[in-house]
C-alpha positions as CSV (number, residue, x, y, z in Angstrom):
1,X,-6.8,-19.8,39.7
2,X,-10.5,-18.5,40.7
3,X,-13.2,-21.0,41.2
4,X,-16.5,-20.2,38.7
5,X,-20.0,-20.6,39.6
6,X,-23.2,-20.7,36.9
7,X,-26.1,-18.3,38.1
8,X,-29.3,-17.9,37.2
9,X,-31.1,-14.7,37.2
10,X,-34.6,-13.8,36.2
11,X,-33.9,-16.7,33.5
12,X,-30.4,-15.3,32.2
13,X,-27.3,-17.4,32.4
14,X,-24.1,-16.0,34.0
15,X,-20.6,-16.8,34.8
16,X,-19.4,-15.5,38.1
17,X,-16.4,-15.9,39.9
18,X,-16.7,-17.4,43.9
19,X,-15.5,-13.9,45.5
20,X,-18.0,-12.2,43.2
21,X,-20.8,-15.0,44.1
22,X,-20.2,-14.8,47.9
23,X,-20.8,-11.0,47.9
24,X,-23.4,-11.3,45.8
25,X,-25.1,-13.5,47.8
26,X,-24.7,-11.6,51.0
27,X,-26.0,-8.5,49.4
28,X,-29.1,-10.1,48.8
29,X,-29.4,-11.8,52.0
30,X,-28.7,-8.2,53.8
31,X,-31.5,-6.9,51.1
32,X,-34.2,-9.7,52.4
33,X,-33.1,-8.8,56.4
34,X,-33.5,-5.3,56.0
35,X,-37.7,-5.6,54.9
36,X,-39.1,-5.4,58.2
37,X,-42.3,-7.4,57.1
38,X,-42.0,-10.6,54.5
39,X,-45.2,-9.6,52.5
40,X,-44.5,-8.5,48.7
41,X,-40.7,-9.2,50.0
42,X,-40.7,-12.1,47.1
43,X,-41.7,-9.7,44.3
44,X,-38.9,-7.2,45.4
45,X,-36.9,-9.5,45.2
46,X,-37.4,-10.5,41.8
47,X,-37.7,-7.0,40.7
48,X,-33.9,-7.0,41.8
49,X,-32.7,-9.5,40.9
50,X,-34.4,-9.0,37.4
51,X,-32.9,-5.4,37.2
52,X,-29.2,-6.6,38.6
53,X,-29.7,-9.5,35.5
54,X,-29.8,-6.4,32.8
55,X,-27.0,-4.8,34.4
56,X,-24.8,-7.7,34.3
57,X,-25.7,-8.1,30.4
58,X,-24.9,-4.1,29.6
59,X,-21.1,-5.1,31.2
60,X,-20.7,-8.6,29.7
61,X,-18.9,-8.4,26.2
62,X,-19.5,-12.1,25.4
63,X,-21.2,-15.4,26.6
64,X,-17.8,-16.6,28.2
65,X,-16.9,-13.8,30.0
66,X,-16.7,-14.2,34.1
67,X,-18.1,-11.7,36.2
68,X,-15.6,-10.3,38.9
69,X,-16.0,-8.4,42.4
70,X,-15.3,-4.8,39.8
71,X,-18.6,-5.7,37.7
72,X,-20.5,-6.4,40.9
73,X,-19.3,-3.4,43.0
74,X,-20.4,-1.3,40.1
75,X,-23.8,-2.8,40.0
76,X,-24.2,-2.4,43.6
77,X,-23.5,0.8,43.0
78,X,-26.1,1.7,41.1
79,X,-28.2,-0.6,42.9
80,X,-27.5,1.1,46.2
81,X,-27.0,-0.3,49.6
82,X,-29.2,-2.8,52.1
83,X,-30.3,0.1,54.3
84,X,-32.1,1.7,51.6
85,X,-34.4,-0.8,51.1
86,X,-36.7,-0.5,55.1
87,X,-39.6,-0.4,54.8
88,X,-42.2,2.0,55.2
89,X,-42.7,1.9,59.3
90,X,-46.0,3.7,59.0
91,X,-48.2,0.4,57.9
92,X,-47.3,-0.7,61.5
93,X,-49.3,0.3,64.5
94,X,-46.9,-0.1,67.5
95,X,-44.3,2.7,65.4
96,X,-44.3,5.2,68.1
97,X,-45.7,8.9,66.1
98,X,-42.6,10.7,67.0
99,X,-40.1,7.8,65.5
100,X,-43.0,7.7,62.2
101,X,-42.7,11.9,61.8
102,X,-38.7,11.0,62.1
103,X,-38.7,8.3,59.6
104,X,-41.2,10.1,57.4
105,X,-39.2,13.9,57.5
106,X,-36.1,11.1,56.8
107,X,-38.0,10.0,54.2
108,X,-39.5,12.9,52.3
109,X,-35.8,14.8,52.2
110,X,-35.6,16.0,48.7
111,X,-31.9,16.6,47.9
112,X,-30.0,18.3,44.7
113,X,-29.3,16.0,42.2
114,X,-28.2,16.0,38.4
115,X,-30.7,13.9,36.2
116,X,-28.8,11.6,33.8
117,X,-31.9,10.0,32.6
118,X,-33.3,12.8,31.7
119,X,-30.0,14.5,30.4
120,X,-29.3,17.1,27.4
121,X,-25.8,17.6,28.6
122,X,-25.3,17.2,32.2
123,X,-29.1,16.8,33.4
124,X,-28.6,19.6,35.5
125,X,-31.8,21.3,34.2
126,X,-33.5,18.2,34.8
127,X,-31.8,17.7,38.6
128,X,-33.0,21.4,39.2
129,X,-36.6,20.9,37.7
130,X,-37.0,17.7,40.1
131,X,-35.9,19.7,42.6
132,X,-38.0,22.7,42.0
133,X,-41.2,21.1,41.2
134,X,-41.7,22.4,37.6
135,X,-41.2,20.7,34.1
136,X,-37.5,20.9,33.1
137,X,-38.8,22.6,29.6
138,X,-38.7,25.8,31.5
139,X,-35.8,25.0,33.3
140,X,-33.8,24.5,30.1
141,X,-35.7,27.8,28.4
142,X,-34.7,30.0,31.9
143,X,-30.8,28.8,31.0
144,X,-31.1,29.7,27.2
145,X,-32.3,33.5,27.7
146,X,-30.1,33.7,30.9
147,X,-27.3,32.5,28.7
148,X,-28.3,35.2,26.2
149,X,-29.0,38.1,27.8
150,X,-26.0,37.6,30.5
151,X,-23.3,37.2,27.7
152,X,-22.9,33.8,27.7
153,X,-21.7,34.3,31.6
154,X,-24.3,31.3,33.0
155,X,-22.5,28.9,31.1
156,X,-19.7,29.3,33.7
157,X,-23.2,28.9,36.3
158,X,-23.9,26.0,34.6
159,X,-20.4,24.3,34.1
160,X,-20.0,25.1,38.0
161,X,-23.7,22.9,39.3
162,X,-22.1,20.2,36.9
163,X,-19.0,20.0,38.7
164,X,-20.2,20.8,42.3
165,X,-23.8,18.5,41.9
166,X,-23.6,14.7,42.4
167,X,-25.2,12.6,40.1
168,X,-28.8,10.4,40.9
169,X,-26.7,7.3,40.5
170,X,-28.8,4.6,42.9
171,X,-32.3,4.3,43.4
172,X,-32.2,5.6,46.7
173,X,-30.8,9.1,45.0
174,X,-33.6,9.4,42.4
175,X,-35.8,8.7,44.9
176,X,-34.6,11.7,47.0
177,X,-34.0,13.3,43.8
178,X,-37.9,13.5,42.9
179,X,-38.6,14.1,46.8
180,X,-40.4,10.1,47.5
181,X,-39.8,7.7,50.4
182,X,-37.5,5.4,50.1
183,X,-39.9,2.2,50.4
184,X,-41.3,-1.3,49.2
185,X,-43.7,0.3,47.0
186,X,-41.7,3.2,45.4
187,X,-38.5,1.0,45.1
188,X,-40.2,-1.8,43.1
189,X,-41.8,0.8,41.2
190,X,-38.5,2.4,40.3
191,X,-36.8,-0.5,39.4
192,X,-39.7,-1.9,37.0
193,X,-39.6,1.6,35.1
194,X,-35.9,1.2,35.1
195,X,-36.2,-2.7,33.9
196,X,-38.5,-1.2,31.2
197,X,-36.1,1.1,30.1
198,X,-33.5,-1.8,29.7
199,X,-35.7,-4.3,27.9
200,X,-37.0,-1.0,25.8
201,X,-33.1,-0.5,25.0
202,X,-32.3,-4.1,24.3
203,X,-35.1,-4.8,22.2
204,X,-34.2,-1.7,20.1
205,X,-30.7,-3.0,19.7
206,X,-29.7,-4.1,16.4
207,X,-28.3,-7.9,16.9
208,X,-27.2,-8.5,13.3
209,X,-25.5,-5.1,12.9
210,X,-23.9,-5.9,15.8
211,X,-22.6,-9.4,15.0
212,X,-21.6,-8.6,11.8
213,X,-19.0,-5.8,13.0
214,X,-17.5,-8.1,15.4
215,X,-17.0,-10.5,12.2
216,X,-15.7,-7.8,10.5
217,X,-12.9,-6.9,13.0
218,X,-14.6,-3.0,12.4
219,X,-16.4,-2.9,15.6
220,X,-13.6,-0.4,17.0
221,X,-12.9,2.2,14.2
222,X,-16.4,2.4,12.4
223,X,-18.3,2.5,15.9
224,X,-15.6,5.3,16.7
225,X,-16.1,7.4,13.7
226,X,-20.3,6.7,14.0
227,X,-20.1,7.5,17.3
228,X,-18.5,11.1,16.5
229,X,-20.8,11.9,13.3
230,X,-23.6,11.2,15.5
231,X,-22.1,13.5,18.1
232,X,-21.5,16.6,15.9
233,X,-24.7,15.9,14.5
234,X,-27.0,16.0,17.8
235,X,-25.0,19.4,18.4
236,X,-26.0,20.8,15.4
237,X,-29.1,19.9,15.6
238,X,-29.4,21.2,19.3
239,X,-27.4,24.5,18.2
240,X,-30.4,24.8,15.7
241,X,-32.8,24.2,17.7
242,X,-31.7,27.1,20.2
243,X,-31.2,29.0,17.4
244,X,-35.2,28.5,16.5
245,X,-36.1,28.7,20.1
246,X,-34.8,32.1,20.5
247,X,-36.3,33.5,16.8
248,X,-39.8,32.6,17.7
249,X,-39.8,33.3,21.1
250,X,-38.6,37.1,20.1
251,X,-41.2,36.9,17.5
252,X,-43.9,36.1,19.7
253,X,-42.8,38.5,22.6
254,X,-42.9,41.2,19.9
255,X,-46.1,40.1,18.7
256,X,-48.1,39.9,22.1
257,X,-46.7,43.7,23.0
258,X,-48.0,45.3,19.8
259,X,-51.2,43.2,20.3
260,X,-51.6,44.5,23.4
261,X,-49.7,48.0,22.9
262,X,-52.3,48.5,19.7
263,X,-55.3,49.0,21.5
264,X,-53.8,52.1,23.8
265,X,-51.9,53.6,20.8
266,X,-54.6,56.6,21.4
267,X,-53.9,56.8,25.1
268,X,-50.0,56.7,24.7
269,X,-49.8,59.1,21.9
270,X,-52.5,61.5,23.1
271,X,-55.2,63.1,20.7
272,X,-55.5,59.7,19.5
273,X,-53.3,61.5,16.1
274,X,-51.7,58.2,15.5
275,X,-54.8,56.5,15.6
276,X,-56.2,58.8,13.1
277,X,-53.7,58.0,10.8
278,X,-54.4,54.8,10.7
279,X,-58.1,55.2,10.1
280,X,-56.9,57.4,7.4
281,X,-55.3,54.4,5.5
282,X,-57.7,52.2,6.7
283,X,-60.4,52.8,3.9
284,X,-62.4,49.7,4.8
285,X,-62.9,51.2,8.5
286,X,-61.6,47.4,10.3
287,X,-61.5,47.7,13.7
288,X,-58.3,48.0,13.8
289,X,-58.3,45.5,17.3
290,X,-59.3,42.9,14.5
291,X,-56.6,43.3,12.6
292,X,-54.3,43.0,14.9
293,X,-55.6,40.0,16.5
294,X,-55.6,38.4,12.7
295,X,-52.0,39.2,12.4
296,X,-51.1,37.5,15.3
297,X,-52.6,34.4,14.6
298,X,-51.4,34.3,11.3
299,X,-47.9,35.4,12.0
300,X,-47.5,33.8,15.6
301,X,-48.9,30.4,14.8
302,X,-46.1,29.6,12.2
303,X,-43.6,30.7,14.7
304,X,-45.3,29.1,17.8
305,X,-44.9,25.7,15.7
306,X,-41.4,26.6,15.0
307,X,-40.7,27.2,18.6
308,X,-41.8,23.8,19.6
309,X,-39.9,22.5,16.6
310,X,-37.0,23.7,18.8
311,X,-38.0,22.2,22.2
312,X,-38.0,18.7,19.9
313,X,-35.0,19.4,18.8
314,X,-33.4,20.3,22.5
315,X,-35.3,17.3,24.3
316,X,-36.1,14.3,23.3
317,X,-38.9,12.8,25.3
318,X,-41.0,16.3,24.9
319,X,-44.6,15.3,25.3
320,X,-47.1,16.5,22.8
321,X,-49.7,19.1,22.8
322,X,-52.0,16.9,21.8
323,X,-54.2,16.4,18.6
324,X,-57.4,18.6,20.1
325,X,-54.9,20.9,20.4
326,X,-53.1,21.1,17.5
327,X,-56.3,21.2,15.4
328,X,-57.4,24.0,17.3
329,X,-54.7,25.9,16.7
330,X,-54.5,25.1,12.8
331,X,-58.2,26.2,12.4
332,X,-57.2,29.0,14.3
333,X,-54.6,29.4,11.8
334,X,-56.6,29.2,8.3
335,X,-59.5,31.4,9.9
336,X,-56.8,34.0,10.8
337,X,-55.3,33.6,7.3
338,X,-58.7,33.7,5.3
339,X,-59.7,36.5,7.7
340,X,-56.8,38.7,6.6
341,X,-57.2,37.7,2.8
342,X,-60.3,39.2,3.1
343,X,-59.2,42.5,4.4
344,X,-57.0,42.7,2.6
345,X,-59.4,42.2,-1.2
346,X,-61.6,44.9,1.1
347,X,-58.7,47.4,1.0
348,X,-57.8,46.9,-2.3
349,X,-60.9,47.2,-3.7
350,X,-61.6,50.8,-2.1
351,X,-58.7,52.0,-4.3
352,X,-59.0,49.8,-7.1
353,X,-60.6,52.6,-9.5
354,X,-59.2,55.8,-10.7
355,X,-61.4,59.1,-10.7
356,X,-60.5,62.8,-11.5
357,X,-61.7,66.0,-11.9
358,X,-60.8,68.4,-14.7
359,X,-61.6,72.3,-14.4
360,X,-61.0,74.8,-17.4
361,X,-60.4,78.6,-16.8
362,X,-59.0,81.4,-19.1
363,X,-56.3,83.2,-18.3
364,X,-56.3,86.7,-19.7
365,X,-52.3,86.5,-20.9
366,X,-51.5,86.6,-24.6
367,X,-48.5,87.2,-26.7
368,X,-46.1,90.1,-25.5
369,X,-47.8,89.7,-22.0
370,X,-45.6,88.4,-19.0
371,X,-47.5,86.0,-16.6
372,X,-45.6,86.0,-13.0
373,X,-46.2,82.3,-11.8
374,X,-45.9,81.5,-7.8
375,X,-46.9,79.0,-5.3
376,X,-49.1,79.9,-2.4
377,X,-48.5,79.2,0.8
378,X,-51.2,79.2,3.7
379,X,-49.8,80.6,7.1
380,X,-52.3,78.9,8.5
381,X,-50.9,75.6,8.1
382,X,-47.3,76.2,6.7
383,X,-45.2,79.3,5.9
384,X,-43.8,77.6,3.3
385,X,-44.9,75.1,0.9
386,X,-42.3,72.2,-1.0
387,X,-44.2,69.2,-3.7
388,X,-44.0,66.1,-1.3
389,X,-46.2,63.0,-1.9
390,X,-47.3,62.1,1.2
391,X,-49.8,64.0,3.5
392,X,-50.5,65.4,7.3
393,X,-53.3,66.2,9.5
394,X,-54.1,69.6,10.4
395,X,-56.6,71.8,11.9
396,X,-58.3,74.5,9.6
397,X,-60.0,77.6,10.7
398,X,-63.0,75.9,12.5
399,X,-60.5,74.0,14.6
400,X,-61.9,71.3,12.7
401,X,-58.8,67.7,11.2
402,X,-59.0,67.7,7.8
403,X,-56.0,66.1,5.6
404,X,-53.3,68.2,3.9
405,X,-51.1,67.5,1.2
406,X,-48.5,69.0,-0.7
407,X,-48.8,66.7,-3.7
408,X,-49.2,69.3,-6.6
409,X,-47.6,68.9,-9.8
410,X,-47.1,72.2,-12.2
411,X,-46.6,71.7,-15.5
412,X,-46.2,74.4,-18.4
413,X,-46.6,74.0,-22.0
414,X,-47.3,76.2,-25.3
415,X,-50.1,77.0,-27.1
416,X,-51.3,78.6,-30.7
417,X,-53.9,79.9,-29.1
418,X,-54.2,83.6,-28.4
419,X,-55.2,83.0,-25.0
420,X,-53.5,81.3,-22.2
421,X,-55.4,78.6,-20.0
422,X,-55.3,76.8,-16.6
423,X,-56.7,73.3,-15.7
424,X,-56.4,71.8,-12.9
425,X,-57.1,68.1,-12.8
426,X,-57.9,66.5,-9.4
427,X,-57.5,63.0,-8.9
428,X,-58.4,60.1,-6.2
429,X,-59.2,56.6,-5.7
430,X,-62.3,54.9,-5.1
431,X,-64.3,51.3,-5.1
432,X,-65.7,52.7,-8.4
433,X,-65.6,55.2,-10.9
434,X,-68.3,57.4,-9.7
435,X,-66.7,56.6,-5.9
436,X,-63.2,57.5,-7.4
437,X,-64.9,60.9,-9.1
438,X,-66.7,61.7,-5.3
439,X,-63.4,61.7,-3.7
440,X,-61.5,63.8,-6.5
441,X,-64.5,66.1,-6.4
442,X,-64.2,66.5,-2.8
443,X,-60.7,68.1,-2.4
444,X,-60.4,71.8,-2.0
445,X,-57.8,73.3,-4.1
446,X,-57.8,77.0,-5.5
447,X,-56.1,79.7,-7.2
448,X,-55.5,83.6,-7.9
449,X,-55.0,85.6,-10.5
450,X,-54.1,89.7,-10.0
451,X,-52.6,91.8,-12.6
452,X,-50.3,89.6,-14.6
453,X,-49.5,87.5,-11.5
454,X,-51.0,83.8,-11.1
455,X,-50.7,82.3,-7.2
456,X,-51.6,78.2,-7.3
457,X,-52.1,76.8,-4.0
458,X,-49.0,74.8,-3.2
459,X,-51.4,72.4,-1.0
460,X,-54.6,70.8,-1.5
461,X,-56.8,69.9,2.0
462,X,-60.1,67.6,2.0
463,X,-62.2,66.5,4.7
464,X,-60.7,63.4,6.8
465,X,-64.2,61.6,6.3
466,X,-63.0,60.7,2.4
467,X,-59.8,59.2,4.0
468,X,-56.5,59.1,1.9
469,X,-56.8,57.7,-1.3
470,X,-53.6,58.6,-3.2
471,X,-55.4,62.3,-3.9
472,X,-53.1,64.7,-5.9
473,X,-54.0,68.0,-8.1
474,X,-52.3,68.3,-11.3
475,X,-52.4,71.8,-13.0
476,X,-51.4,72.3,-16.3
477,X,-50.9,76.0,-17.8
478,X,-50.8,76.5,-21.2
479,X,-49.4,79.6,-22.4
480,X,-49.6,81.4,-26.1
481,X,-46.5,81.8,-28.1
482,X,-45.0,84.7,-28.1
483,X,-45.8,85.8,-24.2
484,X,-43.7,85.9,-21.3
485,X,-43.0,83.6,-17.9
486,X,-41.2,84.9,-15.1
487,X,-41.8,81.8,-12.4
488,X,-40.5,82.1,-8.6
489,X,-38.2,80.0,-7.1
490,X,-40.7,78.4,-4.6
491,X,-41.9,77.0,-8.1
492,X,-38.9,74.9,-8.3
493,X,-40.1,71.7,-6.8
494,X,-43.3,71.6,-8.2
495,X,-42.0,71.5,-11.8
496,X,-39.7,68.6,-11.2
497,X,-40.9,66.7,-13.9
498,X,-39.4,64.1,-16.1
499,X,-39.7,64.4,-20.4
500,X,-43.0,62.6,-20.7
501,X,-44.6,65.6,-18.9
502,X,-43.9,67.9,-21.8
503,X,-43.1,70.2,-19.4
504,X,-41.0,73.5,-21.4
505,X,-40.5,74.9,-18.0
506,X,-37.0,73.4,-16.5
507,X,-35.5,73.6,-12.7
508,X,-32.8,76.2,-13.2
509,X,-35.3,78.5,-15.0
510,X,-36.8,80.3,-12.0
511,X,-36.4,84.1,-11.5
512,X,-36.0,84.6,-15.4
513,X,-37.8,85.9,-18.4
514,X,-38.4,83.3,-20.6
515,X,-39.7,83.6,-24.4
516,X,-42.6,81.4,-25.1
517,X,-41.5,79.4,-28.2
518,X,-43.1,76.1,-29.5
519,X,-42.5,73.7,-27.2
520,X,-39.5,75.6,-25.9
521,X,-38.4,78.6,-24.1
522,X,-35.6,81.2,-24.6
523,X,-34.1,82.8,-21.5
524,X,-34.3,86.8,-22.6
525,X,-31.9,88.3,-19.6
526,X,-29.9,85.5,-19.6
527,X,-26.2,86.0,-19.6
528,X,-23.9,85.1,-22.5
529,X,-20.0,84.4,-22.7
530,X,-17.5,84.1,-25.7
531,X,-13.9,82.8,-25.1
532,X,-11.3,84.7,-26.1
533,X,-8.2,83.8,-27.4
534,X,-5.4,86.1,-25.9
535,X,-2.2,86.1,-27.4
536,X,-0.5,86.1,-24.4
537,X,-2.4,83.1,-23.2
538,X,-2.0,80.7,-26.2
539,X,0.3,79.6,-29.1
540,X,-0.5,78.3,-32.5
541,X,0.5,75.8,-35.1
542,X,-1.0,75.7,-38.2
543,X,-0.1,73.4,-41.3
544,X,-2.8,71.2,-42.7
545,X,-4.8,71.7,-40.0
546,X,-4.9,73.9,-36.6
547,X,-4.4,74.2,-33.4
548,X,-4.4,76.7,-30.2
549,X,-3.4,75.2,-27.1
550,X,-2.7,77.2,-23.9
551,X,0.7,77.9,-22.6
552,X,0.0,75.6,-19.6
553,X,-1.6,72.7,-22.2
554,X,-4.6,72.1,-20.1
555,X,-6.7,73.9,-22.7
556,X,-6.7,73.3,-26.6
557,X,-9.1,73.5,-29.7
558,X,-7.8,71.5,-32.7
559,X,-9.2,70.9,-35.9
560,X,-7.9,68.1,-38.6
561,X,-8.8,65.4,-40.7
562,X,-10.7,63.1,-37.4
563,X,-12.2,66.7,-36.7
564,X,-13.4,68.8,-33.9
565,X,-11.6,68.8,-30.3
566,X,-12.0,71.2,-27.6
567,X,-11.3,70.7,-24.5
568,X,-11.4,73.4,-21.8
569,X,-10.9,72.2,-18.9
570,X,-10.3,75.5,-15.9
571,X,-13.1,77.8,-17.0
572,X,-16.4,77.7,-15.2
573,X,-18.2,80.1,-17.7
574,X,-19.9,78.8,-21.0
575,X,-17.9,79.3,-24.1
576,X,-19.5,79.5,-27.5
577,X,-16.9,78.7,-30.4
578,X,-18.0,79.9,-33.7
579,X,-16.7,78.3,-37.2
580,X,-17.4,79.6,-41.0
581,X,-19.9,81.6,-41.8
């Protein structure tokens, strides 16, 4: 049987066994011998004995419980030992300056430590930040890309500092820790921030929840199952906020190189061609350094926000940017936005009207005439010439960029009259009609016609200064019925058109003579098949009906009451079947 003694300290009531109470009080005797002077000794004191009072409470399960030589020696523990509690030597005169430099070198020794203060996992991010001098945000970021762009193989790093790096356990370790002598004025200062950090804790502590589980008899299981919810649910969160962390910070890496990689496109490309092309799109004529800084406000702010949504996430006592700060950055944000929006009305509204340019000409072809139809192709900036929809820069014969297109459409239809015709409608874009009818007017497109033969550019060009506003040349030929059309094959791709062109000249059509009809054509050298039916081939049966099927029954024509079937299924030719009259 142990003899008890009741303690006071810093106002809090404790029972204590007598082995525990003799240590106790020798500890703090050897804590008051070790100050070499007696000034603020008192408040240092209280400081400890006030921070040793919440230590005791965070161990004691219940008013009647007896603190024991184990509760004390982990206290002490975390308390440290006597001899780190000397004081500074340098307030005193007669220190001799060698033994001063000794004690202060002693002193100033900054060691590696893990924070578990200041922990996400193992607080060795925060241990090396201390250590390093910088803020353990970037400490924490360095590991995530490490992580990532090493295959995961710094986790094994990180796994090995938590197992070879001690913990900052007393105060004399986070005082090393964070590189500060060990003295009266740092110690009570540590100890109070500590003490805060207790009181902060306790007061934050929910009493009533608390009492009512140990009335319950639930305290064990419930706190259990809370405490592994709450687990899996901080790892999510942290997993998501890496997950955010690395998004926006690849976003924002990506957006600073093509800020800065926008300005030199002309440089890095040479001939400044791909800047060219963009002023060729860029109707509104934008610097187009403005428009790239606008994009990266409006698209890296959102994911600059979402990047320190993820610090949040990964540490909790993250301090803020600041309100200045984040008002800055939102006006920044709607000026970049606003900025864009209106660009952007700007570029629509140089292409919001529709203009184009119709020209008539006769074509001296009537019926019984054939008209040989080609595309022309200028050596000078292709050999040959293909209906595309987009366009190029090239140099014409003055050396001088001008913009090229293939986008010609062909379309052939019939006529009553006894003439044939050509039009040739040019169309553009424009911030108005008359703009719209400028730019169509502007675009150089011609044609010849020699002795029955009609050559239509295959290409249109127009001077870069009218930019690219969805210009195209449409020709239409209209032919009388009763003539001729013989159409080369580098005509195929400029007829491609679909029914609502009325077009009467189909792909597949090229290199033939083809009878103008009304609204159709009839192929005059094309060639023409029959099947035959060879006795040697096929069999019959006929009784209400009929039927020839081949000897190998992959072919048969039948005829009966449900009517009609053919099938011919190995012949590649076409087969015209005549019945009756």
């Amino acid at each position: 049987m142990k003899k008890t003694v009741n303690i006071n300290l810093a106002g809090t009531f404790f029972h204590i066994d007598e082995d525990a109470y003799g240590k106790l009080t020798r500890y703090l005797d050897a804590i008051k011998r070790s100050f070499s002077d007696p000034q603020g000794q008192d408040e240092i004191i209280r400081d400890i004995e006030s921070r040793i009072a919440e230590l005791f409470s965070e161990k004691v399960e219940s008013k009647s419980q007896v603190i024991s030589i184990k509760e004390l020696d982990e206290v002490i523990s975390v308390m440290g030992q006597p001899e780190d509690y000397v004081i500074d030597e340098e307030i005193f005169e007669d220190t001799p300056p060698s033994q001063r430099a000794e004690n202060r070198e002693r002193s100033y020794h900054k060691q590696l430590f893990r924070d578990e203060d200041n922990k996400f996992i193992a607080g060795v991010s925060s241990g090396l930040s201390h250590y390093m001098g910088i803020d353990s945000i970037w400490v924490r970021l360095l590991w995530i890309l490490l992580t990532v762009f090493s295959s995961g193989f710094f986790i094994i790093v990180y796994i090995i500092f938590w197992i070879l790096v001690p913990a900052a356990i007393t105060t004399s370790d986070k005082l090393k820790m964070s590189k500060q002598p060990i003295n009266i004025s740092n110690i009570e200062r540590k100890l109070k921030e500590e003490l805060d950090n207790a009181s902060d804790k306790i007061k934050d502590a929910d009493y009533d929840a608390v009492k009512d589980k140990a009335k319950n008899g639930a305290t064990g299981f419930f706190g259990a199952m809370g405490s592994v919810f709450s687990t899996l649910f901080k790892i999510f969160g942290k997993f998501i906020g890496i997950l955010l962390i690395i998004i926006s910070l690849s976003t924002l890496i990506g957006l600073i190189v093509g800020l800065f990689t926008t300005g030199t496109m002309g440089i890095v490309w040479g001939n400044h061609e791909l800047m060219d092309y963009v002023n060729l799109v860029n109707t509104t004529s934008t610097p187009l350094w403005l428009v790239s800084l606008l994009t990266f406000f409006a698209v890296g702010i959102p994911f600059f926000v979402l990047f320190i949504l993820g610090l949040k996430m990964l540490i909790n006592n993250l301090k803020s940017i600041g309100t200045v700060a984040k008002i800055a950055i939102f006006i920044t944000w709607i000026v970049s936005i606003i900025g864009l929006g209106i660009l952007g009305l700007r570029q629509a509204t140089e292409v919001a009207y529709d203009g184009e340019i119709i020209q008539e000409t006769t074509i001296p072809i009537k019926a019984g005439d054939t008209l040989n139809i080609a595309m022309f192709a200028n050596k000078n900036y292709d050999y040959k010439v293909r209906r595309n929809n987009g366009f190029e820069l090239k140099l014409n014969e003055n050396d001088e960029k001008i913009i090229y297109s293939n986008d010609v459409r062909l379309i052939v239809r019939s006529t009553n009259d006894s003439v044939a015709k050509l039009f040739i409608e040019k169309k553009a874009e424009g911030n108005s009609f008359i703009d719209a009818k400028n730019n169509a007017e502007a675009i150089d497109y011609s044609y010849r016609y020699n002795n029955n033969k009609l050559e239509l550019d295959g290409y249109f060009t127009t001077n870069m200064d009218n930019k690219y506003r969805e210009q195209e040349v449409e020709t239409v030929l209209y032919l009388p019925i009763g003539s001729i059309l013989f159409a080369d094959n580098n005509t195929y791709s400029f007829h491609r058109n679909s029914s609502r062109w009325d077009d009467i000249l189909n792909n597949g059509d090229e290199e033939q003579y083809l009878l103008i009809q009304d609204e159709d054509t009839k192929c005059l050298d094309c060639p023409s098949f029959e099947a035959k039916i060879e006795s040697e081939d096929w069999e019959s049966s006929v009784n209400e009906s009929f039927e020839y099927k081949s000897k190998n029954d992959k072919n048969h024509i039948k005829l009966d009451e449900d009517g009609l079937d053919i099938n011919i299924s190995d012949r590649e030719d076409t087969i015209k079947i005549k019945l009756g009259n």
